[in-house]
C-alpha positions in Angstrom: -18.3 -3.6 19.9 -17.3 -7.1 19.2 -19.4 -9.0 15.4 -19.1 -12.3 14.7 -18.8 -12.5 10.8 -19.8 -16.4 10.9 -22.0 -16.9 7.5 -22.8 -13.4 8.1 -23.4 -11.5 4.5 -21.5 -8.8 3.9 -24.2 -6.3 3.2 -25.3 -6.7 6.4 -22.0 -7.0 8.4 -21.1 -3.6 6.4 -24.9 -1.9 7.9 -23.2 -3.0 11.4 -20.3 -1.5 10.8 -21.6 1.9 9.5 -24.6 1.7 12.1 -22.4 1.3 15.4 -22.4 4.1 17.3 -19.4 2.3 18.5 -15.3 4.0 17.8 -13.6 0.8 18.7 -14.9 -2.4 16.1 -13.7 -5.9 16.3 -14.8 -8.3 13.8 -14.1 -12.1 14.0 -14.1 -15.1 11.5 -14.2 -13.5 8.6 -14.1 -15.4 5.4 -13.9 -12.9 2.2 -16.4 -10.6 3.0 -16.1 -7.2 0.6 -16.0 -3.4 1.4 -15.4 -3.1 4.6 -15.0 -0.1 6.0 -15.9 1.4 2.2 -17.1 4.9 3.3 -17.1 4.1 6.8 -17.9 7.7 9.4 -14.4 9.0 10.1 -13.1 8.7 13.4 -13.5 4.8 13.7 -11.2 1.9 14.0 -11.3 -1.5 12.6 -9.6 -4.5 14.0 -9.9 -7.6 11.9 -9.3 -11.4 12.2 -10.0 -13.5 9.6 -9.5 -12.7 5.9 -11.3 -9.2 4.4 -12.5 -9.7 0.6 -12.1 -7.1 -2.0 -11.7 -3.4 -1.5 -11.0 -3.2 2.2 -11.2 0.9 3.3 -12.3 2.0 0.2 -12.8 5.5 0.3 -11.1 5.4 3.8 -11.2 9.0 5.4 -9.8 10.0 9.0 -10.3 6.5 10.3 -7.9 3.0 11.2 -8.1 -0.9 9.9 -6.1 -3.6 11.4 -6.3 -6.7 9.7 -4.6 -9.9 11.8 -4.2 -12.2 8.5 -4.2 -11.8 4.7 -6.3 -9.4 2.8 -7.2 -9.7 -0.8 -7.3 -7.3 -3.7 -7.7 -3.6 -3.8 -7.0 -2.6 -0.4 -7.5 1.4 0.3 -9.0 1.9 -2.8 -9.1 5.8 -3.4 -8.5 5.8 0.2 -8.4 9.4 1.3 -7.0 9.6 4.8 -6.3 7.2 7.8 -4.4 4.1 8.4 -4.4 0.0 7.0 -1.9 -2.2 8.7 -2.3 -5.6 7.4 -0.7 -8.3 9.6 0.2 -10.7 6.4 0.2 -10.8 2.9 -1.9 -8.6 0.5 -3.7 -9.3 -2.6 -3.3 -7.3 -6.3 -4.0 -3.4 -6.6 -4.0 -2.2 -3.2 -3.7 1.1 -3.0 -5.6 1.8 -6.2 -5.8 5.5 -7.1 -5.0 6.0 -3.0 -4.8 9.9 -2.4 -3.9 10.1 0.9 -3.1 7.7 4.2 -1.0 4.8 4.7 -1.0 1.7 4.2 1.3 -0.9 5.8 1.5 -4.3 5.0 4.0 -7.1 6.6 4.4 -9.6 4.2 4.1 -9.5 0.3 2.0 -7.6 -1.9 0.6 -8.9 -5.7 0.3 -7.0 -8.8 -0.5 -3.3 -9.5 0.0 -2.2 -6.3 -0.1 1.7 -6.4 -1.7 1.7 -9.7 -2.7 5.6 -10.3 -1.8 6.6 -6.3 -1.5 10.3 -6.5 -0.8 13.2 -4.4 -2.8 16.6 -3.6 -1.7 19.8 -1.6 -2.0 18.3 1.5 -3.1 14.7 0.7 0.1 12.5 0.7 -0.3 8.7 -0.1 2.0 5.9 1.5 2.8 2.6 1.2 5.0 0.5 3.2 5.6 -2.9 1.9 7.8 -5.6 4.5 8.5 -8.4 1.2 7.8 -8.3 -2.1 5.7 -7.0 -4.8 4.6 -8.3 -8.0 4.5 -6.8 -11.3 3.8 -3.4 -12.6 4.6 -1.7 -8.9 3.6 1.9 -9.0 2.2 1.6 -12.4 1.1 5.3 -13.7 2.1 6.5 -10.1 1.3 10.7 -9.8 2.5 11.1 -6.1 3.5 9.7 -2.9 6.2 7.1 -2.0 6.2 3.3 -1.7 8.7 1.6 0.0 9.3 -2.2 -0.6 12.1 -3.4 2.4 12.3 -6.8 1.1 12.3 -8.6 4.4 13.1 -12.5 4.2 13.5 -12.3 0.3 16.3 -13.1 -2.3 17.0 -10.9 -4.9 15.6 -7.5 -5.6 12.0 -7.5 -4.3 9.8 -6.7 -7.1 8.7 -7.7 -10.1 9.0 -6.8 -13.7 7.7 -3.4 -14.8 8.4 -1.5 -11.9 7.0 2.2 -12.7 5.5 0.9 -15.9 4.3 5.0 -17.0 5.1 6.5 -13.6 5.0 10.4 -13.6 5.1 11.4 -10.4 5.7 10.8 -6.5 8.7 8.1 -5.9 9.7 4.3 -5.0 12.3 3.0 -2.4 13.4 -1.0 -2.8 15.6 -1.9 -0.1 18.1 -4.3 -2.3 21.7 -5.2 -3.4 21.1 -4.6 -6.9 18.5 -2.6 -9.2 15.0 -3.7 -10.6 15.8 -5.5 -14.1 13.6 -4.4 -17.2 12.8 -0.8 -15.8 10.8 1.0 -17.9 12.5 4.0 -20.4 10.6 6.7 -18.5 12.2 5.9 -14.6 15.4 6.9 -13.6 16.8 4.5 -10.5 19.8 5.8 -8.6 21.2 4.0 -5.4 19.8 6.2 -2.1 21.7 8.7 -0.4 21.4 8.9 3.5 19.9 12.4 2.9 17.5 11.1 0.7 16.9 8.1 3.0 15.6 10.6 5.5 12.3 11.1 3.6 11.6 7.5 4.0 12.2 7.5 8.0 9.1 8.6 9.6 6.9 5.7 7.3 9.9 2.7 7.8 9.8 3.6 11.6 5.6 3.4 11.8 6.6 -0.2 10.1 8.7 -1.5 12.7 6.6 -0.3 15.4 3.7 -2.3 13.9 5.1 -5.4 13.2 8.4 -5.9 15.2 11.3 -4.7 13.6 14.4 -2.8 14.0 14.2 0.7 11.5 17.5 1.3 11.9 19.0 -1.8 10.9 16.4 -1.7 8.1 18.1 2.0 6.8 21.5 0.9 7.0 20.7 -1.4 4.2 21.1 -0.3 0.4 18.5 1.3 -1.0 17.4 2.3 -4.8 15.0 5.1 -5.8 12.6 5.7 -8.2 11.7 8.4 -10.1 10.3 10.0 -13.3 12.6 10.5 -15.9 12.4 14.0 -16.8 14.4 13.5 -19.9 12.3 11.0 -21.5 8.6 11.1 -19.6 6.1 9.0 -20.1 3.9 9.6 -23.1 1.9 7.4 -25.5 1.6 8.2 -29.3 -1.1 6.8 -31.7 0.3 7.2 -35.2 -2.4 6.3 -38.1 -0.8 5.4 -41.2 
């Protein structure tokens, strides 16, 4: 099934979706439209050209996007299961409270990504990120990995807060040196090639999407993430 998103609302472009008896979707020209895909039927896949608006695969479960351009904020919000490649750059918070699924993207990523991603018995969250991420990267993180690879980029490939009360799951940034102005509660530790091996599977789905080489990508230095068991996160209200 083949929509033409042209001035279409995206209510109704959303009833298509969900309507179509169709597995295979392909929607052109789109320009911003919101939730798509948001508690789609499992079993579908999505294949994108234009740019999606806000919360792309919300609630994603047992289905595929593929978006051939940018998407904007929120991307696989509390997605569940399934698969988001995005073919380009990615706006703020995608991957919001994700519990399951993967989500690659090729280019850059904004702020918040992985906010509150968590992990459950058999529900395992991933995102794969090809350049850089803002700000606050796995911010409150329970579970799963990211991985940023830094592709094309100067300089370690995140921004400032990385892990900002992370207290669970773990963070791979493909770089010469460390994040600056890590938070008390992380500990970072260059990768061994044992621990390396965890990231594998999700850096090889990467290059198969979008072109690259994975190993030349895991040859390069790598620093991990993780929660600092000697000094976790915790917040204190003290009333004087």
């Amino acid at each position: 099934m083949k929509i033409d998103a042209t001035n279409l609302h995206f209510k109704m472009l959303n009833q298509m979706i969900k309507e179509s008896g169709e597995t295979e979707i392909e929607v052109t020209n789109l320009l911003g439209q919101r939730y798509i895909g948001a508690g789609m039927e499992p079993g579908k896949t999505l294949t994108l050209h234009g740019t999606p608006g806000n919360a792309l695969g919300a609630y994603l479960k047992d289905s595929a996007i593929v978006v051939r351009g940018n998407a904007q904020d929120a991307v696989g919000d509390t997605m569940d299961t399934g698969k988001i490649v995005i073919h380009g750059n990615s706006g703020d918070t995608a991957g919001y409270a994700m519990r399951g699924g993967e989500i690659y993207i090729e280019g850059n990523a904004g702020y918040r990504v992985g906010i509150h991603m968590k992990a459950y018995e058999e529900h395992f969250p991933v995102i794969v990120i090809g350049g850089k991420a803002g700000d606050f990267l796995g911010e409150y993180q329970a579970g799963g990995i990211i991985v940023v690879l830094g592709i094309g980029c100067e300089g370690t490939p995140v921004g400032r807060y990385c892990g900002t009360g992370m207290h669970g799951g773990q963070i791979y940034i493909r770089s010469e040196e460390p994040p600056e102005n890590l938070p008390a509660q992380v500990a970072c530790s260059a990768c061994s090639r044992e621990e390396l091996a965890q990231i594998e599977p999700y850096v090889a789905e990467f290059g198969t999407q979008f072109g690259h080489e994975a190993e030349t990508l895991l040859r390069s230095k790598f620093y991990r993430l993780l929660p600092n068991s000697n000094n976790p996160y915790r917040q204190l209200y003290v009333h004087n």
